[in-house]
C-alpha positions as CSV (number, residue, x, y, z in Angstrom):
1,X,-114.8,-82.4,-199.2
2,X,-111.9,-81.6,-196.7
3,X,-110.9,-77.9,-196.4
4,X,-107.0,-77.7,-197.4
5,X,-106.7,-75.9,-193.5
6,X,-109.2,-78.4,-191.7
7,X,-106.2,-80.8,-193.1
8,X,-103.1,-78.7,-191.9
9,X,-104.7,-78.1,-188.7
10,X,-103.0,-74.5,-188.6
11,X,-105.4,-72.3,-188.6
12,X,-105.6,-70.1,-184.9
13,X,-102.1,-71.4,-183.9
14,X,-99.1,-69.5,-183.1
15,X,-95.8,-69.7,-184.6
16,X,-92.8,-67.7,-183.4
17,X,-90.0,-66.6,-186.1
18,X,-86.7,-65.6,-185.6
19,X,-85.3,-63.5,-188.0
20,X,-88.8,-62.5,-189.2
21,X,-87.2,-59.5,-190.4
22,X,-85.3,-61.0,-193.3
23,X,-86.0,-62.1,-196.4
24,X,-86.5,-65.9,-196.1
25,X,-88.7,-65.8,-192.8
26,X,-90.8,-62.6,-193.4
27,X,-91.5,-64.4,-196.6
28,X,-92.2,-67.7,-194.2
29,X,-94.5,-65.6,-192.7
30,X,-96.5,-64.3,-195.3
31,X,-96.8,-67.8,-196.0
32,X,-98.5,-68.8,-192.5
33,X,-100.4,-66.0,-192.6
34,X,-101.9,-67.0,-195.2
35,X,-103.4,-70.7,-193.9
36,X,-104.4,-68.6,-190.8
37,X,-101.8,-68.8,-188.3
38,X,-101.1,-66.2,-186.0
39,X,-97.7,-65.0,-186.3
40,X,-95.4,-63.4,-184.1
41,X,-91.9,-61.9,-186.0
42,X,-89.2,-61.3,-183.9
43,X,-85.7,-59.5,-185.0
44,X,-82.6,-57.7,-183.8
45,X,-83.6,-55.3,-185.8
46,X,-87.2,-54.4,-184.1
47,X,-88.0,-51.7,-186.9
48,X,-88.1,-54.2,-189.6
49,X,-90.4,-56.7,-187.5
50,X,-93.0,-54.4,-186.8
51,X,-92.8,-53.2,-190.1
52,X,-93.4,-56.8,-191.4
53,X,-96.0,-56.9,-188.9
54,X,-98.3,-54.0,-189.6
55,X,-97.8,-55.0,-193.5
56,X,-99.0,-58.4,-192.9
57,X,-102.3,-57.5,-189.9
58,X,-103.2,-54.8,-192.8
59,X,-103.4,-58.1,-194.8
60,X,-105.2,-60.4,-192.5
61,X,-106.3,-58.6,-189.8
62,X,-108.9,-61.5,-188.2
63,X,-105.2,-63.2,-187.2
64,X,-102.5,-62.0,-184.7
65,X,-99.6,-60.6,-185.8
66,X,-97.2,-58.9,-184.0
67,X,-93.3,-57.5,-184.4
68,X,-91.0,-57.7,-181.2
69,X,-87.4,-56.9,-180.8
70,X,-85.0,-60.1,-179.8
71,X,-81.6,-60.9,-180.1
72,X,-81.1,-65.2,-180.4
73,X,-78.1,-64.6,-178.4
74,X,-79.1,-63.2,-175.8
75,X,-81.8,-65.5,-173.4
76,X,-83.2,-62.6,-171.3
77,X,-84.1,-60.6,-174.3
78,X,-85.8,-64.0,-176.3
79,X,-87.9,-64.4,-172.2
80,X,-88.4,-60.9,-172.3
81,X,-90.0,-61.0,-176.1
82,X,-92.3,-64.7,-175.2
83,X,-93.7,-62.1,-172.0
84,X,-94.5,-59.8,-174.5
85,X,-96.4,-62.4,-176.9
86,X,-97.9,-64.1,-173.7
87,X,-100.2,-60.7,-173.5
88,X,-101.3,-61.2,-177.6
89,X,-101.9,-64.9,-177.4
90,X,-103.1,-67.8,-175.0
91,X,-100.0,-70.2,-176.2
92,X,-97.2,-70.4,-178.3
93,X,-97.3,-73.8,-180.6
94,X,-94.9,-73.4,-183.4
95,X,-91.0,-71.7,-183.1
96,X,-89.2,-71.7,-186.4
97,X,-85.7,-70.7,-186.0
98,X,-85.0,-68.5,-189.1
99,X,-82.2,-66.0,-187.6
100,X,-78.8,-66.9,-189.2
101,X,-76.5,-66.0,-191.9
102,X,-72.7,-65.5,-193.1
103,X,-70.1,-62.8,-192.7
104,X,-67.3,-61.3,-195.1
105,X,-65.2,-61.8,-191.6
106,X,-65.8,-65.4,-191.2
107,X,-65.2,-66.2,-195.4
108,X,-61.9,-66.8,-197.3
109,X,-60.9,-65.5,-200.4
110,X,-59.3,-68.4,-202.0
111,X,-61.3,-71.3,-202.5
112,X,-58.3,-73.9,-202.0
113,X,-54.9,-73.3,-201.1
114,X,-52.8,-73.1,-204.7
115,X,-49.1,-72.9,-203.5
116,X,-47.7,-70.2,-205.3
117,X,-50.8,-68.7,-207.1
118,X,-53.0,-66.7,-204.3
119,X,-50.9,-65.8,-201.7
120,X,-52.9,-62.7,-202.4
121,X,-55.7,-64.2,-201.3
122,X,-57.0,-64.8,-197.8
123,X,-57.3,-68.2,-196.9
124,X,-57.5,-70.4,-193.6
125,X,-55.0,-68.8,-191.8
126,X,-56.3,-65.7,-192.5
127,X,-59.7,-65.9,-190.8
128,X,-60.9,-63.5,-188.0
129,X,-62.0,-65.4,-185.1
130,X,-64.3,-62.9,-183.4
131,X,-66.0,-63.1,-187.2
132,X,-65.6,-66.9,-187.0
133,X,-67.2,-67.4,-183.7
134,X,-70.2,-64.6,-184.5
135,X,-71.5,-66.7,-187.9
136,X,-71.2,-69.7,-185.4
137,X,-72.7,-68.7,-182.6
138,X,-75.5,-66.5,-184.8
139,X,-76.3,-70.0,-186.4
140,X,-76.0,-72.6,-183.9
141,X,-76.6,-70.6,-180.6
142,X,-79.4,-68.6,-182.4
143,X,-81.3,-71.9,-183.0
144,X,-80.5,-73.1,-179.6
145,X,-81.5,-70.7,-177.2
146,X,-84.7,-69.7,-178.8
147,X,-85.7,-73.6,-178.5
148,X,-85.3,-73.7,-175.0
149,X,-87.3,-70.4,-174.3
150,X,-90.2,-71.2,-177.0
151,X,-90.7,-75.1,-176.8
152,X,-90.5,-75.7,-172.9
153,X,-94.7,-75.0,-172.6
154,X,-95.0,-77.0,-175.6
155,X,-93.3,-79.7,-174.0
156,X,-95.3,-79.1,-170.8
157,X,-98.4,-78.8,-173.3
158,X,-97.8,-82.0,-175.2
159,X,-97.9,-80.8,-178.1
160,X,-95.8,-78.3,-181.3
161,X,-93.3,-78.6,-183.3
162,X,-89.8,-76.8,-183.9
163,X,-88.7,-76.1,-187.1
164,X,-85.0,-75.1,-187.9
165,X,-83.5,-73.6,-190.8
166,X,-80.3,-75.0,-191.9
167,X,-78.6,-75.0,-195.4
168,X,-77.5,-77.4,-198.2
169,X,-74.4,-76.4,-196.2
170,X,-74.8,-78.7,-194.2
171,X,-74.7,-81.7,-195.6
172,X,-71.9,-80.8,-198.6
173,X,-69.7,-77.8,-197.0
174,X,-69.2,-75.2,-199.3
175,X,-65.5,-73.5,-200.1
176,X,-64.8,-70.3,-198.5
177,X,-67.5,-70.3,-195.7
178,X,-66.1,-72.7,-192.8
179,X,-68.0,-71.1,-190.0
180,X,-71.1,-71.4,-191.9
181,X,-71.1,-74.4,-192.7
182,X,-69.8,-76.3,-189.0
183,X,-72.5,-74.3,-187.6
184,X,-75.5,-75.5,-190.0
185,X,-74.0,-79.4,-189.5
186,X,-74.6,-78.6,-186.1
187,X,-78.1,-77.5,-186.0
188,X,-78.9,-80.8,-188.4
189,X,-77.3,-82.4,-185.9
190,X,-78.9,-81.0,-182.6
191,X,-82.0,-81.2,-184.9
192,X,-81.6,-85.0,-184.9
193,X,-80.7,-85.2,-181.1
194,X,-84.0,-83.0,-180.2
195,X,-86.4,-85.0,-181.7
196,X,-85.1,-87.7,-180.3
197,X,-84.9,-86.1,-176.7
198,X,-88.5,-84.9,-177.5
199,X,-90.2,-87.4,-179.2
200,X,-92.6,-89.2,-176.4
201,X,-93.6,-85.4,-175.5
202,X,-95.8,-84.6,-178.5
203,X,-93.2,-82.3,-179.6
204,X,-92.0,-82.8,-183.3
205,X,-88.4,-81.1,-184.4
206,X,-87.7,-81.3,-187.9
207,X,-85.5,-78.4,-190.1
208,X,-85.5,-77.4,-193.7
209,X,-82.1,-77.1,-195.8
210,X,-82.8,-74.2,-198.6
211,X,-80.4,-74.0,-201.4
212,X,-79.5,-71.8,-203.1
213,X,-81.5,-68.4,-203.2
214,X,-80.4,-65.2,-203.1
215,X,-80.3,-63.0,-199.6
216,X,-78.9,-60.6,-197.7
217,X,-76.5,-62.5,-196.6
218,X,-74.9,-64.4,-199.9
219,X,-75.1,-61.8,-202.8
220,X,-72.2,-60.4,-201.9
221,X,-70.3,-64.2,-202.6
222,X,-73.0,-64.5,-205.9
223,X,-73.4,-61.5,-208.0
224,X,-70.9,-58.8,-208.1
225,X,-71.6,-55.5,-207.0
226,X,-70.1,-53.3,-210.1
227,X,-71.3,-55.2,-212.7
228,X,-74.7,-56.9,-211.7
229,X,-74.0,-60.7,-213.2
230,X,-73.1,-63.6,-211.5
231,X,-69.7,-64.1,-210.0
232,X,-67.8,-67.0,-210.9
233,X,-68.9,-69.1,-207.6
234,X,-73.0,-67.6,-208.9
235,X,-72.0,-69.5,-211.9
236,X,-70.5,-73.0,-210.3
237,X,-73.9,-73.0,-208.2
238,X,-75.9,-72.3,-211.2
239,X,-74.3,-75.2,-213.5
240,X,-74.3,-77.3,-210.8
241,X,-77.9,-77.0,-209.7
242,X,-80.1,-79.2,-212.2
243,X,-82.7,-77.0,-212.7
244,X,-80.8,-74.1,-213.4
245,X,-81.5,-71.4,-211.3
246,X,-81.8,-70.2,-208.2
247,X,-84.7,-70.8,-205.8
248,X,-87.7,-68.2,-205.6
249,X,-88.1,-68.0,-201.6
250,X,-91.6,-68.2,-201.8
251,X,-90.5,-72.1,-203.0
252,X,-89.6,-72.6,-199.6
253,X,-93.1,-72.0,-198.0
254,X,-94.9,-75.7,-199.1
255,X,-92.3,-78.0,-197.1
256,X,-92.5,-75.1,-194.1
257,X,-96.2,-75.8,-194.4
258,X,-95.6,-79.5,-194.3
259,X,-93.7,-80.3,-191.6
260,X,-95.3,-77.7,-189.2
261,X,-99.0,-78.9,-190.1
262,X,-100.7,-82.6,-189.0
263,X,-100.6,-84.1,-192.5
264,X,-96.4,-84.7,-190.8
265,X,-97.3,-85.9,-186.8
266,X,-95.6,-88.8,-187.6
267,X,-91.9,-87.1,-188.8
268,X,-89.8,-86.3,-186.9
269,X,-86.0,-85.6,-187.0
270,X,-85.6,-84.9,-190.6
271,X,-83.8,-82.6,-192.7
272,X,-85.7,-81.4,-196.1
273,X,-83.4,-80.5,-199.1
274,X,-85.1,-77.8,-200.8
275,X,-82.2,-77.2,-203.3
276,X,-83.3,-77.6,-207.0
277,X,-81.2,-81.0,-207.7
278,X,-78.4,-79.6,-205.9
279,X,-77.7,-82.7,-203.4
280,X,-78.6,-85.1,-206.2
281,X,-76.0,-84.2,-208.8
282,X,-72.3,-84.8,-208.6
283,X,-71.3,-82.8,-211.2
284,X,-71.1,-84.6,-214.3
């Protein structure tokens, strides 16, 4: 009978994570951990990183796991951090480019414009551009720089595979979060681009496009801070997601699984819905 990890083909290889230190990827994490990958967590906030890290090495300490401060903007700090893991591990095969995430400055108020109703409301012409171009940049930027840092010795290797994170986002924009949303289209589509530019080099770039699931970064656009329940946009998203809910983020660890392991070294260039229904229901 085959082992389940003689058939991934994961176990004793490194993945990097950006944005290990929030709740999607330091739950990603556990996750790889847990087929016996070595994993490196990296965050602007170093604190929670390490923090992640010594939880997870008190878990599985045969494996590698380490906590490092780097910022996705910034290249020098993400060179500095791979110098760092270079002295834990012989080579780096897996990045997974978690770091992202909205901001109150980059969102509207008003869904639509309603001549006459919200001029109350913030809209288009109300948005912050230093807050639009940080959720950009965070997004799109974040998942670009770390790639070219983390995937050039896989290249010159032969062999890896970079995962990104987008968002259902993506493919059906959502009201109120415009930066959000161009920036995830834009890592499906540079996600697209790189596996084509990559795809005679052994390198495999694929991305996975969660739903909806509660973080950081949305509850304060899904469940309302004096009360507890669901805002009227929670509710749209639940009544519009088939199976009624939203996702547990331990739901998002199987297709992470997938599409780093070899039961995928034939996909390539793919986005994964992970969204409960969402994509596949219009509404009525």
């Amino acid at each position: 009978m085959i082992e389940i990890n003689d058939l991934l083909g994961l176990k004793g290889k490194t993945v990097v994570i950006t944005g290990a230190g929030g709740v999607i990827c330091s739950k990603l994490a556990e996750g790889l951990c847990s087929v016996g990958m070595n994993v490196m967590l990296l965050d602007v906030d170093e604190a929670r990183a390490i923090e992640k890290a010594k939880e997870l090495k008190a878990q599985y300490p045969e494996q590698v796991v380490e906590g490092f401060f780097a910022n996705v903007l910034d290249k020098r700090s993400l060179e500095s951090a791979k110098n760092r893991i270079s002295s834990y591990v012989d080579a780096i095969d897996y990045i997974i480019n978690g770091a992202g995430g909205n901001s109150p400055k980059a969102t509207t108020q008003a869904e639509e414009i309603m001549p006459g109703e919200n001029d109350d409301l913030s809209n288009f012409f109300d948005l912050q551009l230093e807050g639009f171009d940080h959720v950009f940049n965070l997004n799109f930027k974040g998942t670009l720089l770390p790639t070219m840092v983390f995937a050039k010795e896989m290249v010159e290797r032969g062999n890896g595979a970079v995962l990104n994170v987008s968002s259902m986002n993506a493919f059906r924009p959502l009201t109120k979060i415009p930066a959000y949303s161009a920036a995830k289209a834009s890592v499906n589509n540079f996600t697209e681009w790189l596996a084509v530019h990559f795809a005679k080099t052994g390198v495999r770039v694929n991305a996975i496009a969660p739903g909806f699931f509660l973080t950081n970064q949305n509850r304060f656009l899904l469940i309302d801070e004096k009360t507890g329940e669901a805002t009227p946009r929670g509710q749209k998203i639940i009544s519009n997601t088939p199976m009624g809910r939203y996702g547990e983020i331990d739901e998002l660890i199987g297709t992470t699984i997938y599409l780093l392991s070899g039961m995928s070294n034939f996909v390539t260039g793919i986005v994964i819905p992970i969204d409960g229904g969402f994509s596949a229901y219009s509404g009525v």
